[in-house]
C-alpha positions in Angstrom: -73.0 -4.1 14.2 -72.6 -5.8 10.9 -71.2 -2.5 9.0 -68.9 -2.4 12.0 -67.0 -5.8 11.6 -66.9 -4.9 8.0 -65.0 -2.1 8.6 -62.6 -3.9 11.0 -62.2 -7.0 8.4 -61.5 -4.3 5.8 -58.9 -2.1 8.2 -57.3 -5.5 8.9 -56.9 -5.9 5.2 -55.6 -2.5 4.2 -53.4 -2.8 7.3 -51.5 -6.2 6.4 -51.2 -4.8 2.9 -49.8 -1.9 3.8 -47.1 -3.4 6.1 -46.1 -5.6 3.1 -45.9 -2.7 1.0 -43.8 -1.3 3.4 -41.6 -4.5 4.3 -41.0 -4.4 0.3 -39.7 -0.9 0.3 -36.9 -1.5 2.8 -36.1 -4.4 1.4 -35.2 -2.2 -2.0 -34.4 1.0 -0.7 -30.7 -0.2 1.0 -28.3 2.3 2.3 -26.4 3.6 -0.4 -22.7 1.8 -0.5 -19.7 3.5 1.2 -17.6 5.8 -0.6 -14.0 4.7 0.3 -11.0 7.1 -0.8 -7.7 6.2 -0.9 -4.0 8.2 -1.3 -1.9 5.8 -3.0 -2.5 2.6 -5.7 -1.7 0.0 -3.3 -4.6 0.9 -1.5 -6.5 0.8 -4.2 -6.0 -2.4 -4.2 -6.3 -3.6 -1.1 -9.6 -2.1 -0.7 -11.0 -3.2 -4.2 -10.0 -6.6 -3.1 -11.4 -6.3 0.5 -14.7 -4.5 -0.7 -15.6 -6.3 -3.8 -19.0 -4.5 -5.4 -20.1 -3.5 -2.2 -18.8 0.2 -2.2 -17.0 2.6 -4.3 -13.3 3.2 -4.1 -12.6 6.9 -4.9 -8.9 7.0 -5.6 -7.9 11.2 -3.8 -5.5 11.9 -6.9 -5.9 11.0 -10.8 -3.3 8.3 -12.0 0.0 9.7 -12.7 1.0 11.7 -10.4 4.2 12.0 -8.0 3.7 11.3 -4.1 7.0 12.6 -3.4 6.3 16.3 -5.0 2.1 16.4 -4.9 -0.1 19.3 -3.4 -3.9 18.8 -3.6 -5.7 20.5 -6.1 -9.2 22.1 -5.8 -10.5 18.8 -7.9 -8.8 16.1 -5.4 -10.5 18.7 -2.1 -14.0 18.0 -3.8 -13.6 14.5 -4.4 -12.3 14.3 -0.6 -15.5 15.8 0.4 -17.8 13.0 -1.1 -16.4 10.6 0.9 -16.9 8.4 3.8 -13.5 6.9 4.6 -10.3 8.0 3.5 -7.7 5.0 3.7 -4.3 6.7 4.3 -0.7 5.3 4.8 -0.4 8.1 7.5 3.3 7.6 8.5 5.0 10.0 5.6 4.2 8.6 1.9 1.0 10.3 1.4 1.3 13.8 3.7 0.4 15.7 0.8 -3.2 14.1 2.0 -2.5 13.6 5.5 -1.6 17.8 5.7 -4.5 18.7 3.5 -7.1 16.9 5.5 -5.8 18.3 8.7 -6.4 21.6 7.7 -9.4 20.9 6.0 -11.0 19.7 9.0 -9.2 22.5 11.2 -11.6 25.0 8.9 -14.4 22.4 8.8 -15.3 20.7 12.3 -18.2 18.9 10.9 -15.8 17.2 8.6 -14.4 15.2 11.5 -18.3 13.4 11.9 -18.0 12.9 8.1 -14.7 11.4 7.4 -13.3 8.5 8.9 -9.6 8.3 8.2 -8.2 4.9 8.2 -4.6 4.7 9.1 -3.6 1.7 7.5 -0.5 0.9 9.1 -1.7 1.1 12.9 -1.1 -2.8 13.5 2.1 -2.7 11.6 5.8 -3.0 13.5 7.4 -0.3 12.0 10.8 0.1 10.7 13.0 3.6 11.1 13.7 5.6 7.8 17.2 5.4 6.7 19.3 8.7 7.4 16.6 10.4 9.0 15.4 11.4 12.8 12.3 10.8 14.3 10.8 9.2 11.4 9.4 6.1 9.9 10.1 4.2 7.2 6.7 4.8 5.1 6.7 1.8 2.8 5.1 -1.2 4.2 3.0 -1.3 1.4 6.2 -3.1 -0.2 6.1 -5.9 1.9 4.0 -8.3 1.6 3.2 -9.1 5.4 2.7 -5.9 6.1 0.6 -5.8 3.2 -1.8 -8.2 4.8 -1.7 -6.6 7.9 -3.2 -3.7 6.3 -5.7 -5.2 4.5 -7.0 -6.7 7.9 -7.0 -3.2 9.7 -8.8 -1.9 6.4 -11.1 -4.8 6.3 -12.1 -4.5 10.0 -12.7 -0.4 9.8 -14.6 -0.8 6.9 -16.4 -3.1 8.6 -17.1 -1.1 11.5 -18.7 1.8 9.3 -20.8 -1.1 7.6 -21.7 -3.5 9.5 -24.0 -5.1 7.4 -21.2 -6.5 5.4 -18.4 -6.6 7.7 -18.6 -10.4 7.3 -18.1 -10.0 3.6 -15.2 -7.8 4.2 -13.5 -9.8 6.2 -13.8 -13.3 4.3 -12.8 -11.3 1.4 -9.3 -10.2 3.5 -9.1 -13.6 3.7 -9.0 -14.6 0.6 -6.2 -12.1 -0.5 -4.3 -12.4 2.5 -4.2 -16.2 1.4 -3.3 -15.3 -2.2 -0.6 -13.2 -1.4 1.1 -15.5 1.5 0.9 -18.4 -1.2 3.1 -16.1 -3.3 5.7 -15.4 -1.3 5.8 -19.3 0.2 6.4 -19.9 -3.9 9.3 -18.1 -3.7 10.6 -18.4 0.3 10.9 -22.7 -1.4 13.2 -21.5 -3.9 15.5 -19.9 -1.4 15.3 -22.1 0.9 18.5 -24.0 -0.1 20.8 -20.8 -0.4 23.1 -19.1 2.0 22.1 -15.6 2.2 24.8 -14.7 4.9 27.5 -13.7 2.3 24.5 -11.4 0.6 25.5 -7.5 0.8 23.1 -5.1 -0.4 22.7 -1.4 -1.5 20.0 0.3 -2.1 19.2 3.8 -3.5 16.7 5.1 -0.5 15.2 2.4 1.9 12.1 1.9 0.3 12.9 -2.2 0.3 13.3 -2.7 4.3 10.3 -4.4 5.0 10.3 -6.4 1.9 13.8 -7.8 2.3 13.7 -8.5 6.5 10.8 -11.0 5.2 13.7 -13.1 3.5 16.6 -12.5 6.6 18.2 -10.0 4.5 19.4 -6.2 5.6 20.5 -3.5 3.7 24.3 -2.4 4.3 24.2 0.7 1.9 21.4 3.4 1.9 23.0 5.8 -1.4 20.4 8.8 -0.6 21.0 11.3 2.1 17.4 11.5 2.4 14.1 10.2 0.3 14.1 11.3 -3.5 17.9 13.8 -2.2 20.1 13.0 -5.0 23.8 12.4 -3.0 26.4 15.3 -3.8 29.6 13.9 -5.4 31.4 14.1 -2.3 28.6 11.8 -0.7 28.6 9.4 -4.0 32.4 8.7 -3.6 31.8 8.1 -0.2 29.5 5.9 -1.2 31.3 4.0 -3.6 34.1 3.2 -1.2 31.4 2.2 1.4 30.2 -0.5 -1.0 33.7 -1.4 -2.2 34.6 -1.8 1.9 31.8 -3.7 2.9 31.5 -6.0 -0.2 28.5 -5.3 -1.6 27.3 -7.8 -4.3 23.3 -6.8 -5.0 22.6 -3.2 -5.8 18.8 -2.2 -5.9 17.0 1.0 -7.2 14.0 2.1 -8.0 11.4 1.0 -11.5 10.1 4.0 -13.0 12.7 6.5 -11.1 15.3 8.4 -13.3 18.3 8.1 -10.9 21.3 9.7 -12.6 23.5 8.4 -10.3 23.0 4.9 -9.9 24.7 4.0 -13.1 28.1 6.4 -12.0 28.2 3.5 -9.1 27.4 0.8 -11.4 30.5 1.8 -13.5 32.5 2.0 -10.6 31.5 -1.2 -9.1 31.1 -3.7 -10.9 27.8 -4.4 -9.4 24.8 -5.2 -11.8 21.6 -2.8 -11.2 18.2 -4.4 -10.4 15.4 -2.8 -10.2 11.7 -3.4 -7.8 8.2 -1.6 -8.5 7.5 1.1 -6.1 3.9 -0.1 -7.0 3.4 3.9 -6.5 3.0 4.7 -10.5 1.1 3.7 -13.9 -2.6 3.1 -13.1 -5.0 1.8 -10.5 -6.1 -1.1 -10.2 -7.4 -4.1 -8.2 -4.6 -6.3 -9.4 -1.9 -4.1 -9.4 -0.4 -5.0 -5.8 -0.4 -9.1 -6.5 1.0 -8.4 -10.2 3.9 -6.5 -9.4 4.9 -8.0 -5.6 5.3 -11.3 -7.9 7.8 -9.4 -10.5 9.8 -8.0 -7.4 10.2 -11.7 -5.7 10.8 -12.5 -9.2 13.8 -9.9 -9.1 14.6 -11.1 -5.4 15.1 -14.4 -6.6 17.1 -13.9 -9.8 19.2 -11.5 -8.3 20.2 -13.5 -5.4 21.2 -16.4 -7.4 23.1 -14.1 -9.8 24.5 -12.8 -6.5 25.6 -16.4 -5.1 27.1 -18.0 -8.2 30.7 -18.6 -8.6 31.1 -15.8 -11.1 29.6 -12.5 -9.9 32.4 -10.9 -8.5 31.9 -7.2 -8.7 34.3 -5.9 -11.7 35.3 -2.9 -10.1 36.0 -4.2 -6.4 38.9 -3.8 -4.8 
């Protein structure tokens, strides 16, 4: 009888340490962090500011590359593979990812269980593309309240396929969201004064719709037949006589894109060039998005001004 409650005082012990041994463990041995993908560097940093060091953001394509023109290469197909999510702009500025993947899991069914695709724009009011069918304009990511509505939709999918920090995610959505609204309200109190009625802008493709209806502001003159389509010289004259008809005082184009032709209608105008990020080249990173939506108000601003004063009559109107 006595070896007997020995036995059970000693199976109790061995049990309770085992159970804390085992309590221990799990506490260490955490699921390993999401692998998030993404197509394009303002993604990159959205996520990076929505996920913090609690997964690892696996940009699709190396740094340097041209959305407009890119096919997937064997290296971006193996990096796709090790992912979890795959964040995608899904409405025509990333379908060289957007293709791939369909075929991709077309071949590979399983893929489909694997990969969760995050269209980022699903809670965004679209805009149409300029000069084009049955499309839509792809670049909310310009904009900076469609910016935040992405970061939400990203935050709350994220989120979902975590749940253990889908509180994190979303106080850190937050905090951005807040960062970039209090850098637009910087700039929204400098125009407040100003009568932009009189304000008459072309622009070389579209790519500034959502950016400029946050400020009232429309664009008269879109100079590409279609995204990245260099206008024939037939088309530029036209063109030119548009913006000479409808008085156009602000002419935008793109940073970092060679257009030939936006200085012929310079020359012919009168009208001074200005120039916005894309935020689509150079490298990734998590500040990218914040650094160069505050250089494009920064153009906004200046150019409106320049575009209000007393003196900027376009040279070559008629």
């Amino acid at each position: 009888m006595k070896a007997i409650r020995i036995l059970t005082v000693f199976s109790g012990r061995a049990l309770s340490v085992l159970l804390s041994t085992l309590v221990l463990l799990s506490g260490n041995l955490q699921a390993a962090p999401l692998k998030v993908g993404i197509t394009l560097h303002p993604y990159y940093s959205y996520v990076a500011n929505v996920v913090g060091d609690r997964a690892e953001i696996v940009p699709l394509v190396d740094a340097g590359f041209n959305p407009h023109s890119y096919e997937l290469q064997p290296a971006d197909l193996k990096r796709l593979l090790t992912m979890d999510a795959l964040v995608l702009n899904g409405i025509g500025h990333d379908e060289f990812a957007t293709h791939a993947v369909e075929k991709l899991i077309h071949s590979q069914p399983e893929l489909k269980d694997r990969l969760t695709l995050i269209n980022a724009n699903k809670d965004v009011p679209l805009l149409a593309a300029a000069n084009t069918q049955n499309a839509w304009n792809p670049h909310t990511f310009v904009s900076i309240d469609a910016s935040i509505r992405q970061v939400y939709t990203i935050a709350r999918e994220l989120g979902n396929l975590d749940p253990d920090n889908a509180r994190y995610f979303q106080k850190n959505a937050i905090i951005y969201a807040r960062k970039l609204r209090g850098l637009k309200n910087n700039y929204m109190r400098e125009l407040s004064g100003q009568d932009l009625s009189q304000v008459r802008i072309a622009s070389t493709h579209n790519a500034y719709g959502y950016f400029l209806q946050e400020f009232g502001i429309g664009i008269d003159t879109v100079i590409e037949p279609a995204h990245g389509v260099e206008p024939s010289a037939t088309q530029l004259q036209k063109t030119i006589d548009r913006i000479r008809k409808a008085n156009v005082n602000l002419l935008f184009t793109e940073l970092d894109m060679d257009n030939r032709y936006v200085s012929t209608i310079e020359r012919a105008t009168g009208i001074r060039l200005h120039h916005f990020s894309h935020m689509t080249y150079g490298s990734y990173g998590k500040d990218k998005v914040y650094l160069e939506m505050e250089q494009n108000l920064k153009t906004l601003s200046q150019a409106l001004t320049e575009a209000l004063s007393s003196d900027s009559v376009p040279a070559g109107a008629e």
